[in-house]
Backbone as numpy.savetxt, mean C-alpha at the origin, in Angstrom:
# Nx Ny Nz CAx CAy CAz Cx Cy Cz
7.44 -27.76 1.31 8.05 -26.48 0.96 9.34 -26.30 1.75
10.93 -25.84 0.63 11.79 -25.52 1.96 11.82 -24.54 2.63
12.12 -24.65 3.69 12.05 -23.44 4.83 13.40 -22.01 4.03
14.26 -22.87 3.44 15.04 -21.80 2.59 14.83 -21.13 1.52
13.54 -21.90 0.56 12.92 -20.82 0.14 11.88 -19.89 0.01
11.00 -20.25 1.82 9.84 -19.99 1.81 9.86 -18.70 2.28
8.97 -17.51 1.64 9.10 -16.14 1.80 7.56 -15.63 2.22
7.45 -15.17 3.36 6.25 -14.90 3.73 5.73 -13.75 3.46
4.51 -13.80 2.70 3.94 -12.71 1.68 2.48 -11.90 2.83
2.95 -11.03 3.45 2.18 -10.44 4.31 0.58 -9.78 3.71
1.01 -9.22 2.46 -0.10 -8.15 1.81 -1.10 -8.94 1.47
-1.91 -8.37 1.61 -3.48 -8.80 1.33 -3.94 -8.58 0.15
-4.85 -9.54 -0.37 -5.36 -9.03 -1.92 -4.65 -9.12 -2.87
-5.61 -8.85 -3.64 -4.55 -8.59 -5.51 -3.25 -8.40 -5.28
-2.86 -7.33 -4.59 -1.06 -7.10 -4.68 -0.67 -7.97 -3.98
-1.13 -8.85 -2.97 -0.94 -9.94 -2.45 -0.19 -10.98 -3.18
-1.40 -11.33 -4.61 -1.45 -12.43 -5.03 -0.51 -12.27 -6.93
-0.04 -10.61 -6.47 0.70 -10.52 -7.44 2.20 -10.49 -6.82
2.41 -10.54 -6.04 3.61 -10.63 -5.53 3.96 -12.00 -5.39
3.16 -12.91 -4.94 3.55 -14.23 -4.58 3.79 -14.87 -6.15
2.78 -14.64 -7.41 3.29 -14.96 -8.63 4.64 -14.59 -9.04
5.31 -13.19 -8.25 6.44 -12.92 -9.27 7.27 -13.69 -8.54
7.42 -14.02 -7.16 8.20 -14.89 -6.31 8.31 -16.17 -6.54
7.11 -16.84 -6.83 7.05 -18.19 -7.54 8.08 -18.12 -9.06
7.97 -17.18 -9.38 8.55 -17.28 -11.07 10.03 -16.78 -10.88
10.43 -16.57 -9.61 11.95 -16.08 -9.70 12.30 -17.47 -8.86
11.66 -18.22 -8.73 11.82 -19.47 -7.47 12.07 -19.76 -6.59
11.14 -18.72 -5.82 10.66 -18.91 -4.62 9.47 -19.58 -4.45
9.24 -20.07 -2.79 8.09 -20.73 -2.20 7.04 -19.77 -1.74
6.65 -18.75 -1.92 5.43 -17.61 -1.76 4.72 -18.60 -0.49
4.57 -17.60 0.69 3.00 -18.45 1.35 2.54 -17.05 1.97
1.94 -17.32 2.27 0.45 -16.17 2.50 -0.33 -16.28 3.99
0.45 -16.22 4.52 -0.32 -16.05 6.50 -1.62 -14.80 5.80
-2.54 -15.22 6.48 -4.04 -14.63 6.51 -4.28 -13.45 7.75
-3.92 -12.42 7.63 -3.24 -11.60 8.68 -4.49 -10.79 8.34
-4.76 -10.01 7.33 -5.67 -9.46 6.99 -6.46 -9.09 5.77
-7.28 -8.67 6.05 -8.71 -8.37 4.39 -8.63 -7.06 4.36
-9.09 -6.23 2.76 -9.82 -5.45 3.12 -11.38 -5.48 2.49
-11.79 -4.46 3.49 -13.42 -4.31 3.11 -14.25 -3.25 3.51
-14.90 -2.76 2.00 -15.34 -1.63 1.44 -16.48 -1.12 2.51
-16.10 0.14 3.20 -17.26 0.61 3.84 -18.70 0.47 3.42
-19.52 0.16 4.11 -21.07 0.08 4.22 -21.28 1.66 3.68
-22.62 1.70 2.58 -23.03 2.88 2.23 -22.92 4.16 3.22
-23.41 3.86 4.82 -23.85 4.69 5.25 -22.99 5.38 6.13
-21.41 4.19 5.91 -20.04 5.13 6.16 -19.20 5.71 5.80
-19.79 6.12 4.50 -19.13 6.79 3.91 -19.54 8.60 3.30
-18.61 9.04 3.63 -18.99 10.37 3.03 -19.34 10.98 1.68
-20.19 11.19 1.57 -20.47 11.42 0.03 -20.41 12.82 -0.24
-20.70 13.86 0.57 -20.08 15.38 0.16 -19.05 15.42 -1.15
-17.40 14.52 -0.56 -16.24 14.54 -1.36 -16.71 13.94 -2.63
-17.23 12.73 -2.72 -17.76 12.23 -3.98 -18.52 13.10 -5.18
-19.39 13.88 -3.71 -20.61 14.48 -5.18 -20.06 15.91 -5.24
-19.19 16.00 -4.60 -18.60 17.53 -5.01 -16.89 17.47 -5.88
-16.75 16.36 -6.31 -15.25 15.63 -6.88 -14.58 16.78 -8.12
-15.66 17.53 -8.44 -15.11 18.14 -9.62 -15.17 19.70 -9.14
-14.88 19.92 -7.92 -14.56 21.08 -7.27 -13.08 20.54 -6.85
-12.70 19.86 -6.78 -11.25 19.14 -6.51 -10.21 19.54 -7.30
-9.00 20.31 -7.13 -8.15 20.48 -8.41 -7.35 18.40 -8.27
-7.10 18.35 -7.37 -6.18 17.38 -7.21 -6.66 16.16 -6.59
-6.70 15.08 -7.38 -7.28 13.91 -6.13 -6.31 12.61 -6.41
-6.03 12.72 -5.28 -4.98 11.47 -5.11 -5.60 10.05 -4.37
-4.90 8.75 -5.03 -5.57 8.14 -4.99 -4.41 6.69 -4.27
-4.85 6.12 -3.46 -3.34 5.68 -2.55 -3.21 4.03 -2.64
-4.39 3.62 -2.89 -3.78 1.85 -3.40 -4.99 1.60 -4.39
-4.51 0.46 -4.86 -5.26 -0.16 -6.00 -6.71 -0.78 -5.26
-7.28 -1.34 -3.64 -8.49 -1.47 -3.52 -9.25 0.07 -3.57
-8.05 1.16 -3.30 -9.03 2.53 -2.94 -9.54 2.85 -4.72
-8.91 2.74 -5.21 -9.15 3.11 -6.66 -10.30 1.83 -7.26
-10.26 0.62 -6.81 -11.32 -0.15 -7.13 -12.68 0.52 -6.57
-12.54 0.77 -5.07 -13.70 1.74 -4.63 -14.50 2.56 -5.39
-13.37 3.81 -5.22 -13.75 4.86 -6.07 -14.06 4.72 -7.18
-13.86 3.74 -8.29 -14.82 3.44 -9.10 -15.93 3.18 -9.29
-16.26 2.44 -8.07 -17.77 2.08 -7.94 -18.09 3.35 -7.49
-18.12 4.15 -6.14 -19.06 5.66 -5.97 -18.91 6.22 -7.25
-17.86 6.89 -7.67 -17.85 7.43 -8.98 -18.84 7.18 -10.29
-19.14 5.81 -10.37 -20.06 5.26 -11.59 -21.57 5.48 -10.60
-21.46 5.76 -9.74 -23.10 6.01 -9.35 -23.56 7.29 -9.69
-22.78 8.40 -9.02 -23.05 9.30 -8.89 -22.70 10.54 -10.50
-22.04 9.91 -10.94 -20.89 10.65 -12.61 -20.87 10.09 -13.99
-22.38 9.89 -14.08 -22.21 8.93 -15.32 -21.44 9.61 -16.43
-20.68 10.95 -16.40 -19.97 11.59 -17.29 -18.78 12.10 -16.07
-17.23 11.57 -16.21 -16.52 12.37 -15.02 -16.38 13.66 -15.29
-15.93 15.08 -14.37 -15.90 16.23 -14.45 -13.97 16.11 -15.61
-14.22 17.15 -15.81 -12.54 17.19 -16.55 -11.42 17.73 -15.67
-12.07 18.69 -14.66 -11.42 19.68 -14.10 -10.41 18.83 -12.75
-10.93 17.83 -11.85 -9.44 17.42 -11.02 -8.08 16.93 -12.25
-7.04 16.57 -11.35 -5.57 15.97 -11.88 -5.31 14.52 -10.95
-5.84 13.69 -11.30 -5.62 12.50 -10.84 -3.96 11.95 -10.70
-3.55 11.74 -9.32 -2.54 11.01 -9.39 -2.85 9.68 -8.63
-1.87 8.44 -8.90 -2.00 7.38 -7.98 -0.72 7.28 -7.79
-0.28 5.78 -5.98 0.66 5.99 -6.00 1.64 4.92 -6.31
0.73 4.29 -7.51 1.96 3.17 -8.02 1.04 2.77 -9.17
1.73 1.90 -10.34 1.10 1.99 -11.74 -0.39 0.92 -11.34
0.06 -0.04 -10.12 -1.47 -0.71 -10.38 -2.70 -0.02 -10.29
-2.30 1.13 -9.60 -3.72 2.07 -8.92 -3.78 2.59 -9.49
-2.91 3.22 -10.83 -3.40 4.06 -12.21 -3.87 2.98 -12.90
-3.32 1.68 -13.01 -4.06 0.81 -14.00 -5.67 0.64 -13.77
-6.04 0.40 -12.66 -7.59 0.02 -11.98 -7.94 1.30 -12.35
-7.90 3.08 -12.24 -8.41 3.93 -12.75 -8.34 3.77 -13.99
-7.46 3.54 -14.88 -8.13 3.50 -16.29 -8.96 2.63 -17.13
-8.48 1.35 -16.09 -9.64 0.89 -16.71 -10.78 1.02 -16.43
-11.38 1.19 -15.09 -12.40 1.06 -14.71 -13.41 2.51 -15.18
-12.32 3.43 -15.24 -12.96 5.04 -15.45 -12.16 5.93 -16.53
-11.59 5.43 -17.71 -10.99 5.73 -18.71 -9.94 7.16 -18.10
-9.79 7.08 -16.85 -8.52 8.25 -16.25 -7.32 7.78 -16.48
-6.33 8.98 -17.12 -4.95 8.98 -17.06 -4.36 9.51 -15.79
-4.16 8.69 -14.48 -3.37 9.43 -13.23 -2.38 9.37 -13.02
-1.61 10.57 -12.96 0.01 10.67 -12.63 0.34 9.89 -11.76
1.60 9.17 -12.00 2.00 8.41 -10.78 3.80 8.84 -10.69
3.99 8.35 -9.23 5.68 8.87 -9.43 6.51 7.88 -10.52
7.58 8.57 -10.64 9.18 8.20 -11.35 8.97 6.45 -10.34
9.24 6.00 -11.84 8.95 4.24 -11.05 10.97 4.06 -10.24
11.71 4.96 -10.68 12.53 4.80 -9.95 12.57 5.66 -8.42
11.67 6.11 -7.63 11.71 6.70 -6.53 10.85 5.49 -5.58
10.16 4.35 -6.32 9.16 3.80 -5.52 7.95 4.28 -5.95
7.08 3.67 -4.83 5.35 3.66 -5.10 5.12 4.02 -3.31
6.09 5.46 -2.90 5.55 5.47 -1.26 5.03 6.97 -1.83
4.40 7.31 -0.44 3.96 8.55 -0.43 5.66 10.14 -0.75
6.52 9.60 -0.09 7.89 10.34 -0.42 7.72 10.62 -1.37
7.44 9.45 -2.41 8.15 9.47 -4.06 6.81 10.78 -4.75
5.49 10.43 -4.50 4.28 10.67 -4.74 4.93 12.56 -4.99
5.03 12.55 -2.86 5.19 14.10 -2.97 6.53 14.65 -3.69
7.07 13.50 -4.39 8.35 14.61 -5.21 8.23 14.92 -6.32
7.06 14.80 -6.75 6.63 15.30 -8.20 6.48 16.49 -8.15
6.83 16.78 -9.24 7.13 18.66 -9.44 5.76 19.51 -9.43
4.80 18.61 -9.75 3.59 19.32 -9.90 2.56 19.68 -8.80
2.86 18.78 -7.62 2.71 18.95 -6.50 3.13 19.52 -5.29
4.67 20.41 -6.13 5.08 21.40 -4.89 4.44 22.21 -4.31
3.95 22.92 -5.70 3.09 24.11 -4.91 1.38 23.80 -5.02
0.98 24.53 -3.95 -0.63 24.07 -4.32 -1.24 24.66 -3.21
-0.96 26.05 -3.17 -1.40 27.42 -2.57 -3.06 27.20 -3.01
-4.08 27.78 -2.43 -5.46 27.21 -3.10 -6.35 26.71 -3.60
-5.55 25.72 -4.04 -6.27 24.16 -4.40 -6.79 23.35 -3.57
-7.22 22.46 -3.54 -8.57 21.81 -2.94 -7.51 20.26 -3.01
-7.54 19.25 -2.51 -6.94 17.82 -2.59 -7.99 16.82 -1.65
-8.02 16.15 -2.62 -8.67 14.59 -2.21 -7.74 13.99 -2.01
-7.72 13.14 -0.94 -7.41 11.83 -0.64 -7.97 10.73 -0.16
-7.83 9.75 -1.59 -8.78 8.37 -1.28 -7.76 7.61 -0.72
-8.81 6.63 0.49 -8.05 5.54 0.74 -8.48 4.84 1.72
-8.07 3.92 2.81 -8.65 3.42 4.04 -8.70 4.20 5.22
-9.68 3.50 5.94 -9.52 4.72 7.54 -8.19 4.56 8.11
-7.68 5.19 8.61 -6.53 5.70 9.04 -5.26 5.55 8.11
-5.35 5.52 6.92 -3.97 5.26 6.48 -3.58 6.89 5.95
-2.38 6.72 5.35 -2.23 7.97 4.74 -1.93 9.97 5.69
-2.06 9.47 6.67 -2.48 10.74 7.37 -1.41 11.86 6.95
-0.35 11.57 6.99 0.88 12.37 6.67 1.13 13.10 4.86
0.80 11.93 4.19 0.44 12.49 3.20 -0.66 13.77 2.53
-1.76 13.64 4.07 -2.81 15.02 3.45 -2.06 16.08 4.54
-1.80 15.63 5.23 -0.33 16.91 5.94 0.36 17.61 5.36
1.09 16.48 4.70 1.97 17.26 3.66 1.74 18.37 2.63
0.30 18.09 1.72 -0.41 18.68 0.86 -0.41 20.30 1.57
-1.33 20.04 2.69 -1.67 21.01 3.49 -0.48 22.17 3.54
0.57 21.44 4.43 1.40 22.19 4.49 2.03 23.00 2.81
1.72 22.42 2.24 2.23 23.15 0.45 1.31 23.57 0.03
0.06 24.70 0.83 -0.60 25.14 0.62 -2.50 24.98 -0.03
-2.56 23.32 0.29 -3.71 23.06 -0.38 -4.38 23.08 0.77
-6.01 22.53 0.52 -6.90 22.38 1.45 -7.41 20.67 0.80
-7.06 20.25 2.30 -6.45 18.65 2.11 -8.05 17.64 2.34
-8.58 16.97 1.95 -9.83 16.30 2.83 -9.69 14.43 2.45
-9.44 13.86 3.55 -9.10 12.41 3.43 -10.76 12.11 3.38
-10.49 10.87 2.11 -11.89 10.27 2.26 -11.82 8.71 2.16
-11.69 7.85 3.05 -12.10 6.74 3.55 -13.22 5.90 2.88
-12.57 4.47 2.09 -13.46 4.27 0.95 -13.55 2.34 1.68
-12.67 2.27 2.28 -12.54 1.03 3.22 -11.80 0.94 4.44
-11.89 -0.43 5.26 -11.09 -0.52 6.24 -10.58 -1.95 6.38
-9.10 -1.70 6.67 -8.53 -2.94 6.81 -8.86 -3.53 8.55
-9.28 -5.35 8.09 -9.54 -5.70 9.11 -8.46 -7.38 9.38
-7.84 -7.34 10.79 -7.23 -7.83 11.06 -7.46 -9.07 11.85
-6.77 -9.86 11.50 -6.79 -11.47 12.05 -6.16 -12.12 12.82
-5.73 -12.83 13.69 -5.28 -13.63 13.75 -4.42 -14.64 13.13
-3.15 -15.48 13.13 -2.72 -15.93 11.71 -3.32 -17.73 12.19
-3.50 -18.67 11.39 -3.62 -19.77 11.64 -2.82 -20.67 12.32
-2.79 -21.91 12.75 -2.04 -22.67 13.54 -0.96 -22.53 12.80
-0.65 -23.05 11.32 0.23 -23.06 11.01 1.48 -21.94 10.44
1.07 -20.73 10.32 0.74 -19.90 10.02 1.78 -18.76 11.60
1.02 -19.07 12.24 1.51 -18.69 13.62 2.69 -19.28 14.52
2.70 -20.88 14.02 4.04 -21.45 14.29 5.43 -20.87 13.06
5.05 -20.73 12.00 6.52 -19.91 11.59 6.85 -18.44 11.72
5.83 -17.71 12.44 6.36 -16.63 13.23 6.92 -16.64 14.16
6.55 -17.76 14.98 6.94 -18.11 16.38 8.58 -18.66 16.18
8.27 -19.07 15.32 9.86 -19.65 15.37 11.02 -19.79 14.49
10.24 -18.69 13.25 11.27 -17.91 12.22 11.52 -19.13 11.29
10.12 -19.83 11.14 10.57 -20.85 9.73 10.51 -20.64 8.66
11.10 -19.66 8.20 11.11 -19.07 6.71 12.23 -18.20 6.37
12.67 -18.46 5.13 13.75 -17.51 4.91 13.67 -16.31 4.89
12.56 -15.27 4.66 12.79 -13.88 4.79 10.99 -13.54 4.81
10.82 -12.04 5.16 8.97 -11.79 5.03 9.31 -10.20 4.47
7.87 -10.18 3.75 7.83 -8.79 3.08 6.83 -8.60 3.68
6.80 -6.96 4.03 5.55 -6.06 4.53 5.67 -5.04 4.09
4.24 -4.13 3.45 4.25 -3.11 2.90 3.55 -1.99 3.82
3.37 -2.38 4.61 1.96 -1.55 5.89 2.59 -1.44 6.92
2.73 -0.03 7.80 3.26 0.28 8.99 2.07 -0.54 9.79
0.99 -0.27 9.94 -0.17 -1.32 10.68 -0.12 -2.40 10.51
-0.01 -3.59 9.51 0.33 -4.50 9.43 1.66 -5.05 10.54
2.56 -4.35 10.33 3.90 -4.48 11.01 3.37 -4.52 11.86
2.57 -3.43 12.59 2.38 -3.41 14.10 1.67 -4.75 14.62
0.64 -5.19 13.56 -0.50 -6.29 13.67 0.95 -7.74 13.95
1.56 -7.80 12.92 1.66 -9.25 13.16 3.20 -9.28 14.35
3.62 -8.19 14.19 4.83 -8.47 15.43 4.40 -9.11 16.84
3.28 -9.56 16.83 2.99 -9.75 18.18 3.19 -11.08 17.95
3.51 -11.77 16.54 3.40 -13.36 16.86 4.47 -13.84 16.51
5.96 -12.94 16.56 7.06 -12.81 15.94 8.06 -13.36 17.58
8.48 -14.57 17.24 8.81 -14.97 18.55 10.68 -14.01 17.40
11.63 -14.20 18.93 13.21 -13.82 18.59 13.68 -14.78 17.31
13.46 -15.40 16.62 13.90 -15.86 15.77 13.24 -15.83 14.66
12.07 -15.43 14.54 11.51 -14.77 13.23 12.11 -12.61 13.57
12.28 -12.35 14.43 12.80 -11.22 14.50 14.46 -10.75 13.95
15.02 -11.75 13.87 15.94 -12.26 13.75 16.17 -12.86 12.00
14.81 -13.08 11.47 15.25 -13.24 9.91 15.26 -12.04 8.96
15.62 -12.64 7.83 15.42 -11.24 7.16 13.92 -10.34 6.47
13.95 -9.24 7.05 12.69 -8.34 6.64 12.61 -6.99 5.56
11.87 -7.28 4.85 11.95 -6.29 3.48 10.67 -6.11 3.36
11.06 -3.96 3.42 9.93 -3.32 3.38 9.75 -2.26 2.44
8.96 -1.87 2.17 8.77 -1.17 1.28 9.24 0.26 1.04
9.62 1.43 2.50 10.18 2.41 2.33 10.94 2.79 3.70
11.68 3.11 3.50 12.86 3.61 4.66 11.94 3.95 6.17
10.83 4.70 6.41 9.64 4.97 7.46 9.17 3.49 7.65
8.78 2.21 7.30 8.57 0.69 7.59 10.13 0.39 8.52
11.41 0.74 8.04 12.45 0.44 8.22 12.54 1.03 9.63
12.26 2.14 9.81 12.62 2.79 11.25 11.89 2.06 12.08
10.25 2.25 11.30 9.55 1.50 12.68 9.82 -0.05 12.84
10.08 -1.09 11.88 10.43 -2.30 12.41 11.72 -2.17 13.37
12.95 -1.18 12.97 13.85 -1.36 14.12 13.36 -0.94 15.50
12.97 -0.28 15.68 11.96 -0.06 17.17 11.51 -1.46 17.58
10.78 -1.85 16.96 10.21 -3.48 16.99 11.21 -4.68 17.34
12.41 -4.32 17.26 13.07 -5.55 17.05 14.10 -5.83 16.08
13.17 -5.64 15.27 13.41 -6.85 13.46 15.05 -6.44 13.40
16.22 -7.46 13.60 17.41 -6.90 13.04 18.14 -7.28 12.17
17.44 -7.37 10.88 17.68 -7.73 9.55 16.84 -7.27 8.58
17.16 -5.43 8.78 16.19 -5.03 7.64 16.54 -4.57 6.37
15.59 -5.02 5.48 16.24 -4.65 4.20 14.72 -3.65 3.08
15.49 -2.66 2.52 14.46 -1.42 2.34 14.37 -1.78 0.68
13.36 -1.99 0.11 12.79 -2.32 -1.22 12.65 -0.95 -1.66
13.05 -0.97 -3.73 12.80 0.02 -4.04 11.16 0.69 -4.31
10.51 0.35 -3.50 8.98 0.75 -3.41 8.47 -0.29 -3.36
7.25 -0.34 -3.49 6.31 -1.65 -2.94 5.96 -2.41 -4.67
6.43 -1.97 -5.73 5.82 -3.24 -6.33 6.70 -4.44 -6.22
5.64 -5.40 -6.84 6.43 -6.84 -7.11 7.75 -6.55 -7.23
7.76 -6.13 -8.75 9.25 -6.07 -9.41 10.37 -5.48 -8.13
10.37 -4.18 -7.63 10.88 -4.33 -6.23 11.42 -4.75 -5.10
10.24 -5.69 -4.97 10.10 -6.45 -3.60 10.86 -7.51 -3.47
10.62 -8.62 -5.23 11.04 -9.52 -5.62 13.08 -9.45 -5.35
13.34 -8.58 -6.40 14.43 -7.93 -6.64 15.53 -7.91 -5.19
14.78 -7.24 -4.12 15.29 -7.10 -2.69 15.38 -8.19 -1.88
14.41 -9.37 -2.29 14.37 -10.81 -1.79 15.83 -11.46 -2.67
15.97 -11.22 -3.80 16.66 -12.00 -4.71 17.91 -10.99 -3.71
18.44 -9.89 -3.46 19.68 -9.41 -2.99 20.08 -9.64 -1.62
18.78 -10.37 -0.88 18.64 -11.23 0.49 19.49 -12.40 0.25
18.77 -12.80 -0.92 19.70 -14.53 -0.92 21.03 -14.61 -1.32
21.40 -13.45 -1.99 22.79 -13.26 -2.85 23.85 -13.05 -1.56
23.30 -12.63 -0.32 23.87 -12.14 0.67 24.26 -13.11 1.81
């Protein structure tokens, strides 16, 4: 593989393994350091109040495509008919795609030109106000926090519900030598935690290549970090990500 076109694909999972396809097909070398999984809380950590009370919810937002794989499964246990009454949004089309298929829901998602971050999410018009309403938020333990803040503050009554947790690795020998020593032409990261996770194996010359992230808040915190070659993707999908890699190389 050349080191000039090898692009290190941080994300885990499906969006993982859909990103490295669109990179391969614009011709790039996609590789995949093993940084981290996720995986679905054990029955007995999870809260089920929010679940079995879901259709007291005006609003339930839904924040990546494993949380929406989740929530399909509690949902089909407990709802063999869903309530009509929440407004499902997700915050990018894969996580509306996994709700419809899995649970025949139509969920709002933002203007595909603002991105797939929480920013874009809260600039939907329908979510300004929300004086008395009730809001779900699905997703992993600790992610998201700012987003049920936000709600809050625009008048809802916000309750995060935790459907998995991302768990972190170590990267492999090989894996760990092109962090160490910046053998790759550029890396994408979509996760402020992630960032935090793998900078530790980021010798000055992988700090030093180019880094593309998913929203302007990734951007602040990698410059804190170091990274001085950042470049801000128009949201986290492929098409995006790809796009911002392709204006890396043009450069």
């Amino acid at each position: 593989m050349s080191v000039a076109s090898r692009i290190l694909v941080t994300r885990p999972g499906e969006g993982g393994e859909r990103l490295a396809k669109a990179l391969s097909e614009a011709g790039f070398a996609p590789a995949r350091p093993a940084l981290m999984h996720l995986q679905p809380l054990d029955v007995d950590e999870v809260k089920r109040t929010p679940l079995l009370d879901v259709d007291q919810y005006d609003v339930v937002v839904v924040t990546s495509p494993f949380a929406a794989e989740c929530l399909v499964e509690w949902l089909d246990r407990y709802w063999p008919q869903l309530p009509q009454g929440p407004r499902f949004y997700a915050l990018g089309v894969a996580t509306a795609a996994t709700l419809y298929r899995g649970l025949d829901i139509k969920a709002s998602v933002p203007d595909p030109g603002l991105g797939t971050t929480s920013e874009a999410l809260l600039a939907m018009r329908s979510l300004a106000r929300l004086s008395g309403q009730r809001a779900l938020v699905v997703g992993g333990v600790g992610g998201r926090q700012a987003l049920a803040q936000t709600l809050e503050a625009r008048g809802a009554r916000a309750t995060k519900l935790a459907l998995y947790r991302r768990v972190y690795t170590a990267p492999d020998t090989t894996a760990a030598d092109w962090l160490a020593t910046g053998d790759f032409a550029a890396m994408t990261v979509t996760s402020g935690e992630l960032l935090e996770h793998l900078v530790i194996w980021c010798g000055q010359a992988a700090l030093n290549k180019p880094l593309i992230v998913s929203s302007q808040r990734l951007a602040t915190l990698a410059d804190t970090m170091g990274f001085a070659s950042l470049h801000v993707a128009q949201g986290a999908t492929p098409e995006a990500l790809v796009t911002a890699v392709q204006e890396v190389g043009d450069t």
